[in-house]
N, C-alpha and C positions, 0 to 999 in steps of 0.2 A: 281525625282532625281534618282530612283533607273534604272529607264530602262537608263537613260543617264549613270549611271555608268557603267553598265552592260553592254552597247554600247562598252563605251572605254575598259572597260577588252576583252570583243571580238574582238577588234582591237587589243588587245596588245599579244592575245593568236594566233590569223591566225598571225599576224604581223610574228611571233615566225616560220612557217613557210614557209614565204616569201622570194623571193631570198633577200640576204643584202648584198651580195655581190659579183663582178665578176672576176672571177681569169679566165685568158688566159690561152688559151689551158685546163682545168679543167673544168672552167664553171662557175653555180652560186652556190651560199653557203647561207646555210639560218642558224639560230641559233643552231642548232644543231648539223650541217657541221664545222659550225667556231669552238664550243667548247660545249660537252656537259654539262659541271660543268656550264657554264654561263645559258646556255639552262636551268638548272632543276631550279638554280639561280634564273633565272625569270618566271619559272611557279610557285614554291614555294609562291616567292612575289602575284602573280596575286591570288594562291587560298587564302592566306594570303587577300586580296581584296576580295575576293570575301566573309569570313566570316564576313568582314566591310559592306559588301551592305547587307545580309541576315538580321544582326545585325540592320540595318540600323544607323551606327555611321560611317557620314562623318569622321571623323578625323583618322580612320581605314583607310581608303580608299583616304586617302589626303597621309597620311604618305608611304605606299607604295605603290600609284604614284609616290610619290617624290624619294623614292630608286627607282622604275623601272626606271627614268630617269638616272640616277645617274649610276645606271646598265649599260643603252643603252649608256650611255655618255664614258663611263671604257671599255664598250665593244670600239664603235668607236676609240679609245687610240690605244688600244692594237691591234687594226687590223689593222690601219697604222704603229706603232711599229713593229710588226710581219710580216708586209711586206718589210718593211726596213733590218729587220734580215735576212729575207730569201733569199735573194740576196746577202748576205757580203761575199759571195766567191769572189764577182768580184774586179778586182782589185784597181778601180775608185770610188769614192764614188757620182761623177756625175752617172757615169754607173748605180751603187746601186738607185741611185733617181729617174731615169730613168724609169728602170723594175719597181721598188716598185712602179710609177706612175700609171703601167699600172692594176694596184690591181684598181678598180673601184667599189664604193659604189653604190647599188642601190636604187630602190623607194620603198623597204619593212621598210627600218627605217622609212618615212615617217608614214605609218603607227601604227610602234611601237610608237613611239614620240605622234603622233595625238590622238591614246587611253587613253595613259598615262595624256597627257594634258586633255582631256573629264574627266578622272577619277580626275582629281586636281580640276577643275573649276567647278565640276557641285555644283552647289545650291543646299540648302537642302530646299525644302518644307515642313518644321512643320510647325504650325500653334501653336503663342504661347498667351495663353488666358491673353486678358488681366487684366479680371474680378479679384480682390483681395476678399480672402476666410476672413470672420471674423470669 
């Protein structure tokens, strides 16, 4: 259980930085291009994870998977938000939907997402006795 956690935290920590997104004419953006408060956000959580794996207490490590998504999910919001804003000079609001369309997600959230789900799902292998003590 523990190297499959420790898998997804490695996934969710490169994930961090992976392009996540691509702005025209700029380029790509990876977590810490988009916003660094989010960026420290979810290393925070992953070391937060990572003292549930040492521990080894699944339920550490289930709970912030479940924020890191939640994170990733707030992030995605606010980066389509944020692209829509950033075009409200124009005068059209087709226009504005337009440009904000050309903001394009890349395959680094896959990544983030994929970690985060490894760290939720992995099974815990105790071994629980079933022998009762008199």
């Amino acid at each position: 259980m523990r190297n499959i956690q420790l898998l997804g935290l490695l996934l969710v920590v490169v994930g961090s930085f992976l392009p996540l997104v691509h702005v025209p004419v700029i380029g790509n953006w990876n977590y810490w291009k988009l916003d660094h408060y989010l960026a420290i956000a979810c290393w925070i959580f992953a070391a937060c994870a990572v003292f549930g794996i040492v521990n080894n207490n699944a339920k550490i490590v289930r709970i912030f998977g479940i924020l890191l998504i939640i994170l990733f999910s707030f992030t995605l919001v606010a980066v389509k938000m944020q692209s829509l804003d950033y075009f409200s000079f124009l005068p059209f609001k087709s226009w504005r939907e337009t440009f904000a369309g050309m903001v394009k997600l890349k395959w680094g959230w896959i990544v983030e997402f994929s970690g985060a789900l490894i760290m939720i799902l992995a099974r815990s292998s105790k071994k629980i006795n079933n022998r009762t003590q008199i």
